[in-house]
C-alpha positions as CSV (number, residue, x, y, z in Angstrom):
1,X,116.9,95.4,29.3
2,X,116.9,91.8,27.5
3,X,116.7,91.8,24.3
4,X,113.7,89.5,22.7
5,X,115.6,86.2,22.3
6,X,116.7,86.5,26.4
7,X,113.2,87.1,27.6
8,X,112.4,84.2,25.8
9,X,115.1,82.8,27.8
10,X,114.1,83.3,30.8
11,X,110.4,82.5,30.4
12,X,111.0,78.8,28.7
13,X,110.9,75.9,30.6
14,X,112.2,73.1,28.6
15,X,116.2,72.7,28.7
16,X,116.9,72.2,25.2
17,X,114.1,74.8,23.7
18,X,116.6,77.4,26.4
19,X,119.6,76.2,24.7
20,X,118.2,76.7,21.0
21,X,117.2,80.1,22.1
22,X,120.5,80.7,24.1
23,X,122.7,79.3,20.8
24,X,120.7,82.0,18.6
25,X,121.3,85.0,21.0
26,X,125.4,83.9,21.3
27,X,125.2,84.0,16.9
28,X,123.5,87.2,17.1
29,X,126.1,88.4,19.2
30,X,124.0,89.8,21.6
31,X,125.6,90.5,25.0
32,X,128.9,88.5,24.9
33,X,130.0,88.8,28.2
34,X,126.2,87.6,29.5
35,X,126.0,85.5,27.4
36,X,129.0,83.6,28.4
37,X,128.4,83.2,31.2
38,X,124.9,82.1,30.8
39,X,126.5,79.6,28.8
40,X,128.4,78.2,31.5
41,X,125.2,77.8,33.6
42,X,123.1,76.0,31.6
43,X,125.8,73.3,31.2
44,X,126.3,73.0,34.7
45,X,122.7,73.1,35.2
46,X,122.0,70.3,32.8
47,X,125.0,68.8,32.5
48,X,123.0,65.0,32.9
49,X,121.1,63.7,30.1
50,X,117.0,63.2,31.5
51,X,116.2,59.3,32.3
52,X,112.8,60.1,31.0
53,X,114.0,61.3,27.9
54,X,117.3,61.0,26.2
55,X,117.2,64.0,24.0
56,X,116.7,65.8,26.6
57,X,118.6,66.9,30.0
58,X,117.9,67.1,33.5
59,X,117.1,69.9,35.7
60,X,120.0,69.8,38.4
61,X,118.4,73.2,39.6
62,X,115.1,71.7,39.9
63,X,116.3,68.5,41.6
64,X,117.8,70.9,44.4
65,X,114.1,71.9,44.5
66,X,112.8,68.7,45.1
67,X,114.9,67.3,47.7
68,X,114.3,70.4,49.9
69,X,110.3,69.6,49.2
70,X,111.2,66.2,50.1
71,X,112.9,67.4,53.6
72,X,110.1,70.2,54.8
73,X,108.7,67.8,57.2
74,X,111.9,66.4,58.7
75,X,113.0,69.6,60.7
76,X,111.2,68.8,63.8
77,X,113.7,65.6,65.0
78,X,117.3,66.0,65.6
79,X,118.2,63.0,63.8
80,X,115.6,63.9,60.7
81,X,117.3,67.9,60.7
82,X,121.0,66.4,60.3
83,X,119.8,64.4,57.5
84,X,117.7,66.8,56.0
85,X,120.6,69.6,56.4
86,X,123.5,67.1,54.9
87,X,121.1,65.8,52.1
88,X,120.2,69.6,51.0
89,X,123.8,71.4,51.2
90,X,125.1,68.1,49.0
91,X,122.4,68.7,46.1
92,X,122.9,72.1,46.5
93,X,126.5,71.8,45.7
94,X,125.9,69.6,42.9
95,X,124.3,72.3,40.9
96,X,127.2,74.7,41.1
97,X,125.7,77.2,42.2
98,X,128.0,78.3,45.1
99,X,130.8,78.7,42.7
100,X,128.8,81.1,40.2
101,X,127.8,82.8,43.7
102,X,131.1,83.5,44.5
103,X,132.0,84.7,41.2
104,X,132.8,88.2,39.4
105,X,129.8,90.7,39.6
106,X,128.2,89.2,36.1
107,X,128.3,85.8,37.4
108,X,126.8,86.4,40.3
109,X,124.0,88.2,38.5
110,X,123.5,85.9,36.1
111,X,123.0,83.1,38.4
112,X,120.6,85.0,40.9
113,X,118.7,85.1,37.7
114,X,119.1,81.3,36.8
115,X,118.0,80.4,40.1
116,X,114.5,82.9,40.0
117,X,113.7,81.1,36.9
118,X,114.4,77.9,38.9
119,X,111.6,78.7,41.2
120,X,109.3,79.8,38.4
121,X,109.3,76.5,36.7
122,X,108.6,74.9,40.1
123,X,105.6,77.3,40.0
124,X,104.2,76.7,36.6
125,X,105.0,73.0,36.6
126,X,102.8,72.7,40.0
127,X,100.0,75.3,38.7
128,X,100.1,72.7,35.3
129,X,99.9,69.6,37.3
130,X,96.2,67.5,37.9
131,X,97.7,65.8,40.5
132,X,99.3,69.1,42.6
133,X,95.8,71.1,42.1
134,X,93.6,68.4,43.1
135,X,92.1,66.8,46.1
136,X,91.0,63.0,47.3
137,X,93.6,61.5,45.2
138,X,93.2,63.6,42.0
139,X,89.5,62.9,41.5
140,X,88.6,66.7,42.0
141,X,90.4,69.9,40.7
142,X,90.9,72.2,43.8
143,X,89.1,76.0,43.5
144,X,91.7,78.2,41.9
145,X,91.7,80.5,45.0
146,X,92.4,76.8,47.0
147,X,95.1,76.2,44.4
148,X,96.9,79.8,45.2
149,X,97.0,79.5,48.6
150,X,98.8,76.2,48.7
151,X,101.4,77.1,46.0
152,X,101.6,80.6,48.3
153,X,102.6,78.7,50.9
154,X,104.7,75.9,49.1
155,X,107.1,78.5,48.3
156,X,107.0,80.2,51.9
157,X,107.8,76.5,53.3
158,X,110.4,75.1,51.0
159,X,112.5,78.7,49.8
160,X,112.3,80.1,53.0
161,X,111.0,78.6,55.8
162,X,112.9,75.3,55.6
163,X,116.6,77.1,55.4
164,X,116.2,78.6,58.7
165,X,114.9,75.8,59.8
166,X,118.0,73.8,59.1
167,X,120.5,76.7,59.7
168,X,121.4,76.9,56.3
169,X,120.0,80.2,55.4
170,X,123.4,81.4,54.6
171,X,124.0,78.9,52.0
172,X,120.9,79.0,50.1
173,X,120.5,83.0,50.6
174,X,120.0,82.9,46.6
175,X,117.3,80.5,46.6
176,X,115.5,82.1,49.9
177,X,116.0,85.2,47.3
178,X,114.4,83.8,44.6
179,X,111.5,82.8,46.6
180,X,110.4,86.0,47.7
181,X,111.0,87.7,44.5
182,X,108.8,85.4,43.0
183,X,106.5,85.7,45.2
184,X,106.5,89.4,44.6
185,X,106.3,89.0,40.8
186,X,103.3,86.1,41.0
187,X,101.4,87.9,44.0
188,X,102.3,92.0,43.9
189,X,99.0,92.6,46.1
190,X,100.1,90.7,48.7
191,X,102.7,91.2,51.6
192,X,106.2,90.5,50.6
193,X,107.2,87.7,52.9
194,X,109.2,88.2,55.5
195,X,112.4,86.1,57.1
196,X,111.2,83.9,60.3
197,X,114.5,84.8,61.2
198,X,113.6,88.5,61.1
199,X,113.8,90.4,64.2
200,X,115.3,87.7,66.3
């Protein structure tokens, strides 16, 4: 069970407000080995410095995120799937999350983790954002029950959907993961979702 400062952790969005909270829980000495690793993580993950804001870093995690957003709709050409595939797998390597994958036990853990919490700011940042829930180009806020359904199936689309789409299913098996858990956690009275791949 995480200890206070860890479920902070894992529920904060901003990069430097996680470090802060990370740096406390590492001079507490609270879970060493975790912690570590955790460590590790968050410097790969924000290993650049934000464009928008200097004092702050960007979200490698999140920018994986976007570019498969970016791709949903280029699955349906040849041409457009090669891209799509290439352009995905190289972000996807950039955030070093294959290596952590492919680690000892705690790593792998501890990165399944990082890339749930991934998803959930993707979730919060869209459920925040005029522009996401709003139609006729942001002049009216969309019905909550309108703003659900589309973030329901964002989710479906871009963490699981598009992998199989592109063959890569394998390769981003953590972030399909993270989908449906979140899913789960954000949505318990619905269905879990399923794999399109399932049953084939």
């Amino acid at each position: 069970m995480d200890t206070p400062t860890i479920a902070a952790y894992y529920k904060e969005i901003d990069p430097m407000k996680r470090k802060a909270l990370l740096d406390r829980s590492i001079a507490e000495g609270e879970e060493p080995e975790a912690n570590e690793v955790r460590r590790k993580i968050w410097e790969t993950r924000y290993k650049n410095r934000s464009s928008a804001d200097p004092n702050s870093r960007a979200d490698s995690f999140l920018g994986l995120w976007m570019v498969m957003e970016f791709n949903k709709n280029r699955t349906g050409k040849f041409i457009g799937k090669n891209h799509a595939k290439k352009e995905i797998l190289k972000e996807f390597e950039k955030t070093g999350i294959p290596v952590f994958a492919k680690g000892s036990a705690i790593e792998r853990e501890m990165i399944t983790r990082e890339v749930l919490h991934m998803v959930r700011v993707y979730a919060e940042l869209c459920e925040k954002d005029k522009n996401y829930g709003s139609t006729l180009f942001g002049l009216f806020p969309m019905k909550e029950n309108d703003l659900t359904s589309k973030l329901k199936a964002d989710l479906y689309e871009t963490a699981i959907q598009l992998p199989y789409d592109l063959g890569i299913n394998e390769e981003l098996a953590l972030v399909i993961k993270a989908g449906r858990d979140l899913f789960e956690l954000k949505y318990p009275e619905d269905l879990p979702l399923a794999d399109p791949g399932a049953g084939k």
